[in-house]
Residue frames as a rotation matrix with the C-alpha (Angstrom) as fourth column:
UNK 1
0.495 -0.443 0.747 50.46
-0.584 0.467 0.664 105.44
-0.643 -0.766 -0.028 80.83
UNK 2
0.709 -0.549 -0.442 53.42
-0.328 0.298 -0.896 103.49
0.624 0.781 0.031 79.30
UNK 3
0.930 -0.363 -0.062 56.04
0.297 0.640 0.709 101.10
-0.218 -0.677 0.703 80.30
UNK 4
0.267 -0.803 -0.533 60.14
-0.585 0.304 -0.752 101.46
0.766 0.513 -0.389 79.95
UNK 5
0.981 -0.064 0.183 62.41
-0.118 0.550 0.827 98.95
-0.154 -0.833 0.532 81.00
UNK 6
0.487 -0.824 0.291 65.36
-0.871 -0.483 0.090 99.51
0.067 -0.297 -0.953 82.29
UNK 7
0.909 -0.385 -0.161 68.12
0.381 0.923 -0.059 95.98
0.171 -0.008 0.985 81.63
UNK 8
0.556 -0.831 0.034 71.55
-0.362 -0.206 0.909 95.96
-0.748 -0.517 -0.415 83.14
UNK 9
0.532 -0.593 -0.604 74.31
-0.132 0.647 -0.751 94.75
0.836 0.480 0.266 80.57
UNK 10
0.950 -0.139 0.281 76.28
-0.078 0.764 0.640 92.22
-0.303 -0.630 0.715 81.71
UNK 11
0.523 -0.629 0.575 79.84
0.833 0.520 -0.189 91.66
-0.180 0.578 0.796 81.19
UNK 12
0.523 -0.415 0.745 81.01
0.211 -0.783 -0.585 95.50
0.826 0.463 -0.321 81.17
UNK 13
-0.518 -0.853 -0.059 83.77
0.688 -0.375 -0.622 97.30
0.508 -0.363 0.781 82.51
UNK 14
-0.955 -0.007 0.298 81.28
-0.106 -0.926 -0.363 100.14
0.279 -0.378 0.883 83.13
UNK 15
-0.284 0.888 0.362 77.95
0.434 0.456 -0.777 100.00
-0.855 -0.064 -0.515 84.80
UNK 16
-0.917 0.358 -0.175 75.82
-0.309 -0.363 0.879 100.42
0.251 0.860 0.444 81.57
UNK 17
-0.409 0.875 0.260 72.23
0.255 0.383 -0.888 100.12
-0.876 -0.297 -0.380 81.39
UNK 18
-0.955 0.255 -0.148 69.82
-0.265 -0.518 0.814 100.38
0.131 0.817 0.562 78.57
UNK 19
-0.439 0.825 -0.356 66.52
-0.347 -0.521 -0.780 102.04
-0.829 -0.219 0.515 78.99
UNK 20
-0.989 0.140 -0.053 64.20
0.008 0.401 0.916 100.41
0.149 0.906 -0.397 76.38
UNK 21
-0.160 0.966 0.203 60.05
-0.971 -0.191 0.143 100.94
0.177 -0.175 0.969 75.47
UNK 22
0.187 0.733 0.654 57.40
-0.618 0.605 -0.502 98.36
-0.764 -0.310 0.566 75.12
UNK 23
0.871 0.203 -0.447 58.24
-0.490 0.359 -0.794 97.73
-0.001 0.911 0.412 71.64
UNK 24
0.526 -0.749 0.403 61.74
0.716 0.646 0.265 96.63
-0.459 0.149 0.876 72.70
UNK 25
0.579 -0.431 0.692 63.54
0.574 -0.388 -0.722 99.88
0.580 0.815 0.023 71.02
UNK 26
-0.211 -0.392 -0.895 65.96
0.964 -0.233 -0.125 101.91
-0.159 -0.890 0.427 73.09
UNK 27
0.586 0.720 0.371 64.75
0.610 -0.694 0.382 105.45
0.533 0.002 -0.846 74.79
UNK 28
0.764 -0.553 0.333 67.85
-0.525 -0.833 -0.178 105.96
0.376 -0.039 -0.926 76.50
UNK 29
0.183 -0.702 -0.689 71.46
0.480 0.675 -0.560 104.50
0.858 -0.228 0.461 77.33
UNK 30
0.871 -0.163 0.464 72.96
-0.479 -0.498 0.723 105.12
0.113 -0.851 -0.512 80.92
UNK 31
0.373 -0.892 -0.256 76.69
0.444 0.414 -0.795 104.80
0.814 0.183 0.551 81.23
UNK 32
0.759 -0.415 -0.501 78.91
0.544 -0.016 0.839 104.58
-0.356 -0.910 0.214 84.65
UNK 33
0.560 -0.827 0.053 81.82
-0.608 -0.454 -0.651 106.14
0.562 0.333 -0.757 85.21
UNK 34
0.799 -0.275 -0.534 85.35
0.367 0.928 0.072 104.09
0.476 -0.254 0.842 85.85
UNK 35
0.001 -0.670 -0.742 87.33
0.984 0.133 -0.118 104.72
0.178 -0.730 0.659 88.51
UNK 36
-0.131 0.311 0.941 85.66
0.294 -0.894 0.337 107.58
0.947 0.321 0.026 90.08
UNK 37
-0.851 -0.026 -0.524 85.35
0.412 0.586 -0.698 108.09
0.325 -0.810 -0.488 93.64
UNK 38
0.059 0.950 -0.306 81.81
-0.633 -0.201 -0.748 110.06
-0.772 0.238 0.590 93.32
UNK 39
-0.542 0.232 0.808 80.33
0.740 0.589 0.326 107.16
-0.400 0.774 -0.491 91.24
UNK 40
0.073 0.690 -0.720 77.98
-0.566 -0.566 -0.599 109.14
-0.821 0.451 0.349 88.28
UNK 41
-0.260 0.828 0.497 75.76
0.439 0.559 -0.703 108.07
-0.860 0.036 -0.509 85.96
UNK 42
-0.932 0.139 -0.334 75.22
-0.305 -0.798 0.520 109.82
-0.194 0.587 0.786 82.38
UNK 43
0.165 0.922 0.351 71.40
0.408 0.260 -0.875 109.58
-0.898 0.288 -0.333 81.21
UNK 44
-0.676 -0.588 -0.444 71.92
0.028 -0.622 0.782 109.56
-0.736 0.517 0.437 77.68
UNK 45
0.222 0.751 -0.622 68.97
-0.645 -0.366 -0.671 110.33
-0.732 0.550 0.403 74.91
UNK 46
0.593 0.050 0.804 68.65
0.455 0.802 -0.386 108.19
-0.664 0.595 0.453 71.57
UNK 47
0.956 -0.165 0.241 70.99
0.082 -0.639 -0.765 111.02
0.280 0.752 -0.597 70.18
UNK 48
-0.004 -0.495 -0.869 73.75
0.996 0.080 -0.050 110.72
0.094 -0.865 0.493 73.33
UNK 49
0.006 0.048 0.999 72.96
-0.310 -0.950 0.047 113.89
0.951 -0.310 0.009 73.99
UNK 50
-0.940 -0.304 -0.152 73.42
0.102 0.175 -0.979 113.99
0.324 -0.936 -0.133 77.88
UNK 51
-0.108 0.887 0.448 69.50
-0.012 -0.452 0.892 114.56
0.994 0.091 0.059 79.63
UNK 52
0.765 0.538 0.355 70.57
-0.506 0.162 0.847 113.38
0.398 -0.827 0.396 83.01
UNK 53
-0.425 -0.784 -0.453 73.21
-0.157 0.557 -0.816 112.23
0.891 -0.276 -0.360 85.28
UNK 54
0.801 0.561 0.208 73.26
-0.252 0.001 0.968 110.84
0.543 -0.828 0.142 88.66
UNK 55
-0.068 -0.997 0.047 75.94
-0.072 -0.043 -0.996 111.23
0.995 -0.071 -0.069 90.74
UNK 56
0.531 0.089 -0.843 76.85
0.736 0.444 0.510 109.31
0.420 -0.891 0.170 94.40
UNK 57
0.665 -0.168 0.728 77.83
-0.332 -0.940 0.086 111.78
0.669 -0.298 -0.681 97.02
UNK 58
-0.317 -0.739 -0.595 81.21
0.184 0.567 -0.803 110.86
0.931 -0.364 -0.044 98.54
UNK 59
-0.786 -0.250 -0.566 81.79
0.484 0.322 -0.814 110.08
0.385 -0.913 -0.132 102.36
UNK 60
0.068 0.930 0.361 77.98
-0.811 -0.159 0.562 110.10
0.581 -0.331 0.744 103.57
UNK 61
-0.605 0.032 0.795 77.14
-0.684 0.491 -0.540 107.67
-0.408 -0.871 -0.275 106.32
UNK 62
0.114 0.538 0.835 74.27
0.103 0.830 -0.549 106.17
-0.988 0.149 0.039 104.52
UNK 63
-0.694 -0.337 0.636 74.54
0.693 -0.076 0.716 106.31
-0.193 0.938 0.287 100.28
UNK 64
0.236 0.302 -0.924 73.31
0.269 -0.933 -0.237 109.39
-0.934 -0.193 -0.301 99.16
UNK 65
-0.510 -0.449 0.733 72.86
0.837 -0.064 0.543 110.39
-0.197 0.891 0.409 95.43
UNK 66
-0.340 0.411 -0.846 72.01
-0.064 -0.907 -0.416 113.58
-0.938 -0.088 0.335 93.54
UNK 67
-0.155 -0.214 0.964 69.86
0.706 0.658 0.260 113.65
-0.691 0.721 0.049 90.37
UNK 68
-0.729 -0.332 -0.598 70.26
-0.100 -0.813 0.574 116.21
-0.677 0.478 0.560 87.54
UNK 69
0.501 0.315 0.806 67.66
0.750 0.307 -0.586 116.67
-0.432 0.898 -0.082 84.29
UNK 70
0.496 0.221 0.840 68.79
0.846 -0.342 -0.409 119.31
0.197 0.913 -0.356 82.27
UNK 71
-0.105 -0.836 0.539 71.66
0.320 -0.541 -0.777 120.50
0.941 0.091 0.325 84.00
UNK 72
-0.166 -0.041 0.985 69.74
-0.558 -0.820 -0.128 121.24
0.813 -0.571 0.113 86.98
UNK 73
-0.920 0.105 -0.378 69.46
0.296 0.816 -0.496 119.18
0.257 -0.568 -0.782 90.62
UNK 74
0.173 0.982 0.072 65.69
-0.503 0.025 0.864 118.24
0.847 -0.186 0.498 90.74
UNK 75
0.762 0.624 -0.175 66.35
-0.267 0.548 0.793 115.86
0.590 -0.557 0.584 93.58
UNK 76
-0.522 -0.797 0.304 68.72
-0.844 0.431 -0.318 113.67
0.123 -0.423 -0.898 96.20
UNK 77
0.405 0.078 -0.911 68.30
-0.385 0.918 -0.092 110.44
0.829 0.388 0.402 96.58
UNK 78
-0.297 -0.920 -0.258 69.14
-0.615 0.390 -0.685 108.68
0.730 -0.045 -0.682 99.88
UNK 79
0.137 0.432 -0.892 69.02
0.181 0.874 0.451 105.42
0.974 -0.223 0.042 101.55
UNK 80
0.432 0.223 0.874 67.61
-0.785 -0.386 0.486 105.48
0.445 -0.895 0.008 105.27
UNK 81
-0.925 -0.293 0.243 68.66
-0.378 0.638 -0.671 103.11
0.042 -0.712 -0.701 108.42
UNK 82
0.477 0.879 -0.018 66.11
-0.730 0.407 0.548 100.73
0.489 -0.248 0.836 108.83
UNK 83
-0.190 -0.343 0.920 66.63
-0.784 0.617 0.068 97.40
-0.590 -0.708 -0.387 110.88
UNK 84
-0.324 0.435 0.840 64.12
0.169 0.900 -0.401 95.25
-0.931 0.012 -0.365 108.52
UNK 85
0.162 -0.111 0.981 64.20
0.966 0.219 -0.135 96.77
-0.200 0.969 0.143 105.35
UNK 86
-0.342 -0.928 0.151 65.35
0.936 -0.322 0.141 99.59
-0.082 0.190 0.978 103.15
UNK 87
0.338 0.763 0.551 64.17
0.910 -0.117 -0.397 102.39
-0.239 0.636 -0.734 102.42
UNK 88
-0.551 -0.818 -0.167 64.60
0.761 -0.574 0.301 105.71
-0.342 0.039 0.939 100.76
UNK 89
0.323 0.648 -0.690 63.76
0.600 -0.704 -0.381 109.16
-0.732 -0.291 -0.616 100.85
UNK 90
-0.132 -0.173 0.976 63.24
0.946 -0.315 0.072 111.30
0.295 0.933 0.206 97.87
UNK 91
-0.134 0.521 -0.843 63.76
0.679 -0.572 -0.461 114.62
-0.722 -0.633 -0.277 98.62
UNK 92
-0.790 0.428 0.438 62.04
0.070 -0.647 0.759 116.90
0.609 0.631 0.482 95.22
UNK 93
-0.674 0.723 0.153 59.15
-0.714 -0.583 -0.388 118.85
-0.191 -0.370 0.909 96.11
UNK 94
-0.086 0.993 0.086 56.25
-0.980 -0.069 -0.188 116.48
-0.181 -0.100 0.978 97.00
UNK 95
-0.285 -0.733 -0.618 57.67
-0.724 0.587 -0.363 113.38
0.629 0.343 -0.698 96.28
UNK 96
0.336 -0.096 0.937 57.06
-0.776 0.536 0.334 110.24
-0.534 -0.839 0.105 98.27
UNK 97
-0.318 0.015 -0.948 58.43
-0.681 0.692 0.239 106.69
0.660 0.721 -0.210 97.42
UNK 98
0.163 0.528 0.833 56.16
-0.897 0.431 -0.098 103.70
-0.411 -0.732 0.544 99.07
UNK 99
0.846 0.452 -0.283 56.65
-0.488 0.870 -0.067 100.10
0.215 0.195 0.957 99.09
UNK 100
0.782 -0.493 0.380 59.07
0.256 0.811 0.526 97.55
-0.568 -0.314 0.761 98.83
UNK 101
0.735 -0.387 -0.556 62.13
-0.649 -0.641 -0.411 99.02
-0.197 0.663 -0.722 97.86
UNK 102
-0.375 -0.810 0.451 65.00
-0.635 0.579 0.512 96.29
-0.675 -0.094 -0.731 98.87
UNK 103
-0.007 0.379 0.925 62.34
0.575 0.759 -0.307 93.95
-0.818 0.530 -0.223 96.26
UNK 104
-0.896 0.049 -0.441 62.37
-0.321 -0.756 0.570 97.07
-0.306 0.652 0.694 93.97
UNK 105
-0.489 0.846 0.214 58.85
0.647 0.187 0.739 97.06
0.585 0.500 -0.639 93.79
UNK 106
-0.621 -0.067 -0.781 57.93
0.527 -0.773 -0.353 100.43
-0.580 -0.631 0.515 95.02
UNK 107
0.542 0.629 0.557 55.40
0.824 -0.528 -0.206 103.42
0.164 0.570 -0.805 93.76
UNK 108
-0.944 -0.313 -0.102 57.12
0.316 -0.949 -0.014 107.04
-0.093 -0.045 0.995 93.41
UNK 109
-0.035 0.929 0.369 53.94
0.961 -0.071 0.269 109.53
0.276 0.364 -0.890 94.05
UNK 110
-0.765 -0.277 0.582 53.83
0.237 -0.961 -0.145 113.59
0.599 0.027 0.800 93.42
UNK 111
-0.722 0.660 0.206 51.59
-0.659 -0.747 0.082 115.42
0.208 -0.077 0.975 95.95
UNK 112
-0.246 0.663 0.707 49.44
-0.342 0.624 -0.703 111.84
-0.907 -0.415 0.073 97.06
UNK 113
0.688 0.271 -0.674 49.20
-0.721 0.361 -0.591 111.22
0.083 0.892 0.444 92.76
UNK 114
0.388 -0.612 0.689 50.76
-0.008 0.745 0.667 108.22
-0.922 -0.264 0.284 91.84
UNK 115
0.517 -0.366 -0.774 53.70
-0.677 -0.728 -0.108 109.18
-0.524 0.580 -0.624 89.09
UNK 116
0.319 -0.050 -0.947 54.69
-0.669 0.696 -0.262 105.86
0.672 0.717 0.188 88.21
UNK 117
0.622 0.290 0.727 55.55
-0.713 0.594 0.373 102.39
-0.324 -0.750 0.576 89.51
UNK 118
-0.376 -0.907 -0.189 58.93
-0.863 0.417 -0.286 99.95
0.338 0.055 -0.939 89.60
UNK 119
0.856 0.321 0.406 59.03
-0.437 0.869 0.233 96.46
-0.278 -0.376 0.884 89.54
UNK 120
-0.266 -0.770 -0.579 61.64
-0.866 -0.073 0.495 94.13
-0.424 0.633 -0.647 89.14
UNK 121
0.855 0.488 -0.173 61.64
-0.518 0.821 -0.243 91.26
0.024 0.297 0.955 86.91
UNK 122
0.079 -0.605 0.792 63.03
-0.506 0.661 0.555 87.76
-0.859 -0.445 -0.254 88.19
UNK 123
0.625 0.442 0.643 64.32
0.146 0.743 -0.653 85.31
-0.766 0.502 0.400 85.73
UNK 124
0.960 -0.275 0.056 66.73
-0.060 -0.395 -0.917 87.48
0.274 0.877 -0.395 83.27
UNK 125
0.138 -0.988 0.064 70.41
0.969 0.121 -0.215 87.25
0.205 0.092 0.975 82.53
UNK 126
-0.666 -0.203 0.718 71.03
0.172 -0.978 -0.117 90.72
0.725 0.046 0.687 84.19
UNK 127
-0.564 0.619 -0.546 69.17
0.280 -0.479 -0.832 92.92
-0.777 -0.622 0.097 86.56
UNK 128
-0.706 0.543 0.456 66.00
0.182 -0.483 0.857 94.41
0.685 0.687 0.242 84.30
UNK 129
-0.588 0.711 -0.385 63.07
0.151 -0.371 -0.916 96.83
-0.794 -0.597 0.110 86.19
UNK 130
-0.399 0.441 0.804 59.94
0.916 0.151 0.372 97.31
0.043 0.885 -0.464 84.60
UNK 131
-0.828 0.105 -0.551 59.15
0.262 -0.796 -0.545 101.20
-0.496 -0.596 0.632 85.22
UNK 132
-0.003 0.961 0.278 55.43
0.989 0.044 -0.144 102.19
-0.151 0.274 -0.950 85.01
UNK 133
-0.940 -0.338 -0.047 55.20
0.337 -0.901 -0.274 105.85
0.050 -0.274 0.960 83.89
UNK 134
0.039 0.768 -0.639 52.11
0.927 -0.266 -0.263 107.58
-0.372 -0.582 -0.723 85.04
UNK 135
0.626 -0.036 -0.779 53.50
0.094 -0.988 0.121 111.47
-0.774 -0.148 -0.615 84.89
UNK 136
0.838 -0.280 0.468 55.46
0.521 0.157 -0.839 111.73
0.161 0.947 0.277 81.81
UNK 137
0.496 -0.662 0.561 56.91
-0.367 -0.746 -0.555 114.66
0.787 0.069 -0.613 83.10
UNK 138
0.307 -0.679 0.667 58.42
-0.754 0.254 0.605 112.45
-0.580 -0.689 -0.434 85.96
UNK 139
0.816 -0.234 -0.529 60.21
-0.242 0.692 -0.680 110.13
0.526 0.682 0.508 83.28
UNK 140
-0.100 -0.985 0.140 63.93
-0.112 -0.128 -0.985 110.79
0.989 -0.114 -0.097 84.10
UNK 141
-0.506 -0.446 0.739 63.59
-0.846 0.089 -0.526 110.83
0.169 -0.891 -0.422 87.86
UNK 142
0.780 0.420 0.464 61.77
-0.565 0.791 0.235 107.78
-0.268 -0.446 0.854 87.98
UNK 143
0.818 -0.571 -0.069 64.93
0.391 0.641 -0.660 106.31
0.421 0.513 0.748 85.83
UNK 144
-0.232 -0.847 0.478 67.61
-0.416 -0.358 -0.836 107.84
0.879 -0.393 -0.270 87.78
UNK 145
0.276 0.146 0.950 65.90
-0.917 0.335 0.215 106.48
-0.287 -0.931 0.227 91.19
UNK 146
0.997 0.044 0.058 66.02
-0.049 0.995 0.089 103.10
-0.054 -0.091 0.994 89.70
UNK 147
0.583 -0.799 -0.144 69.33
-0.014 0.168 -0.986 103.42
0.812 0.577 0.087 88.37
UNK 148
-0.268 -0.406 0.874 70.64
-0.959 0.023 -0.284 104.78
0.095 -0.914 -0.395 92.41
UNK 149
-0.068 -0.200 0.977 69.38
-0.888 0.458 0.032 102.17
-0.454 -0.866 -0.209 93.99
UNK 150
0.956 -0.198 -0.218 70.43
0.009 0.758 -0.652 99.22
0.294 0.622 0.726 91.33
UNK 151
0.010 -0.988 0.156 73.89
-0.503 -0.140 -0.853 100.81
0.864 -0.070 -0.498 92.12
UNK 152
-0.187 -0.439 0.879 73.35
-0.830 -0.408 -0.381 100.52
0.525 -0.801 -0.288 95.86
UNK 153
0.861 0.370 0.350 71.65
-0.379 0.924 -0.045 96.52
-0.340 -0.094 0.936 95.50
UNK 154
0.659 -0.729 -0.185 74.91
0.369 0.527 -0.766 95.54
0.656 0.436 0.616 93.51
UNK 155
0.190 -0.764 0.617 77.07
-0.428 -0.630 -0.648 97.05
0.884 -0.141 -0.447 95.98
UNK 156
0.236 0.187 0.954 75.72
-0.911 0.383 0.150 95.59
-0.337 -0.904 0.261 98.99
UNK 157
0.764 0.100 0.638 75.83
-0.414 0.834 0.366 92.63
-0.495 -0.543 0.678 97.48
UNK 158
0.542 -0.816 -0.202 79.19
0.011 0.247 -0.969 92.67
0.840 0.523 0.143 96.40
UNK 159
-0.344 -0.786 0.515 80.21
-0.844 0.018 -0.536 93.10
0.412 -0.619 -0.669 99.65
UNK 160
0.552 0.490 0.675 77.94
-0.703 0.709 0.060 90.17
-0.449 -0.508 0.736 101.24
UNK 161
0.930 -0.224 -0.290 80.21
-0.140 0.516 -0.845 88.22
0.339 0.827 0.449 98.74
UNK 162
0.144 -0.882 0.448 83.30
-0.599 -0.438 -0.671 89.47
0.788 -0.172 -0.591 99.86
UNK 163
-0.018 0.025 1.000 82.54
-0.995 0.097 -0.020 88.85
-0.098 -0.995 0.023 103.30
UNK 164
0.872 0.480 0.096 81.33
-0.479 0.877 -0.040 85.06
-0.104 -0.012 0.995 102.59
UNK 165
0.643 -0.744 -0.183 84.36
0.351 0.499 -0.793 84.06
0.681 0.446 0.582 100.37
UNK 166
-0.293 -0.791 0.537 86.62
-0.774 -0.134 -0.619 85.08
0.562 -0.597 -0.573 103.81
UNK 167
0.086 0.545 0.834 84.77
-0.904 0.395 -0.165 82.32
-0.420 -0.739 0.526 105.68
């Protein structure tokens, strides 16, 4: 078991993120695309070798992403109706995600195992999750889930913003 943690930069043109260990070293960089109308996501290795993308499926009713490791789509990614909080449904073989997702503080478990565990942390100049890895071999989709729904928390609340500053 091992931590990474995932820190928004602040202050970019593109969404960027950088995937860092325990020790504070980076494990991988994740870089938006600008002006795209399928937002996507590269997942990029300490080499930039690509290892992963995520990429928003246009016109969907609710937001709806696909994630890639190695060229291939292991998952989707999308956010349910609720009335009283969010939630979202992973759909990879065996897959569940439980808890508190709109707090990002959620478990991702294969088969009833528990494969690792999101938190965020309050307090930081940025958005920054603290991702618990359990399954090694679920690394990347535990960092592409966070990475969807960061997009889809900063969206919403850009628009809640929007909406206010008309009032």
């Amino acid at each position: 078991m091992y931590k990474l943690y995932l820190k928004q930069q602040v202050w970019s043109l593109r969404d960027k993120f950088a995937v860092l260990n325990e020790r504070d070293q980076p494990v991988y960089q994740v870089v938006g695309s600008v002006f795209q109308i399928a937002k996507h996501f590269d997942i990029l290795d300490r080499n930039k070798r690509i290892v992963g993308s995520v990429t928003k499926k246009p016109l969907t009713w609710q937001p709806t992403f696909s994630l890639e490791i190695g060229g291939q789509q292991v998952a989707t990614i999308q956010k349910r109706f609720t009335f009283f909080s969010s939630r979202y449904e992973l759909s990879a073989v065996g897959l569940a995600v439980t808890g508190d997702v709109w707090d990002m503080n959620f478990e991702v478990a294969r088969q009833g195992q528990i494969s690792g565990r999101v938190a965020k942390r309050w307090f930081t100049v940025g958005d920054k999750y603290e991702i618990t890895i359990i399954n090694e071999a679920d690394e990347l989709l535990l960092v592409g889930l966070v990475i969807a729904i960061a997009y889809v928390k900063q969206m919403q609340a850009g628009a809640a913003a929007a909406n206010a500053s008309r009032y």
